[in-house]
N, C-alpha and C positions, 0 to 999 in steps of 0.2 A: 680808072686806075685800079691795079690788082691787088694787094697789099695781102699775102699770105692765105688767099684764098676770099679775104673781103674784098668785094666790090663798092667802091668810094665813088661816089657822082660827087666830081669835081667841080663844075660848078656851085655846087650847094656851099663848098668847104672852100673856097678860091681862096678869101680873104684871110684863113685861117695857117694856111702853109708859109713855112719860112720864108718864101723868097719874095711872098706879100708881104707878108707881116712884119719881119723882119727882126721881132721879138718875140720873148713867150707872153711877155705880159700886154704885148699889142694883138697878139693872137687870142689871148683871154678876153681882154675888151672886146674884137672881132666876133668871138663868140656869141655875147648878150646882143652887140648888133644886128648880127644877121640873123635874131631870130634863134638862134640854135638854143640858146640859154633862155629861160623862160624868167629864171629867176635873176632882177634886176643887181644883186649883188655876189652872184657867180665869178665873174672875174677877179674880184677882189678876193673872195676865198679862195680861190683857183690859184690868186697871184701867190697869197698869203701862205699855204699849203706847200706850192714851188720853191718860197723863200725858207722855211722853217726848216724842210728837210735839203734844203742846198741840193735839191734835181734839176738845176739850170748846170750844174759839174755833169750833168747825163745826158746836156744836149752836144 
């Protein structure tokens, strides 16, 4: 997948796309899952971050 000139291996980010995920904050979680996230409380900041400045109004 092409994304503005980035090249995304899809498979790596599968679990991570909406139509997986089906949330942002299930896509957050997904992240520490699969490994992308090193750090075990990324998602929660990730969620925490999303909710404070109300960027889920940007998806």
């Amino acid at each position: 997948m092409n994304h503005g000139g980035v090249t995304w291996n899809t498979s790596l980010y599968h679990n991570v796309f909406r139509s997986v995920a089906g949330s942002y904050s299930q896509a957050a979680k997904n992240l520490v899952s699969e490994g992308y996230a090193t750090d075990p409380t990324y998602a929660t900041k990730l969620i925490n971050l999303i909710n404070s400045y109300k960027l889920y109004n940007l998806d």
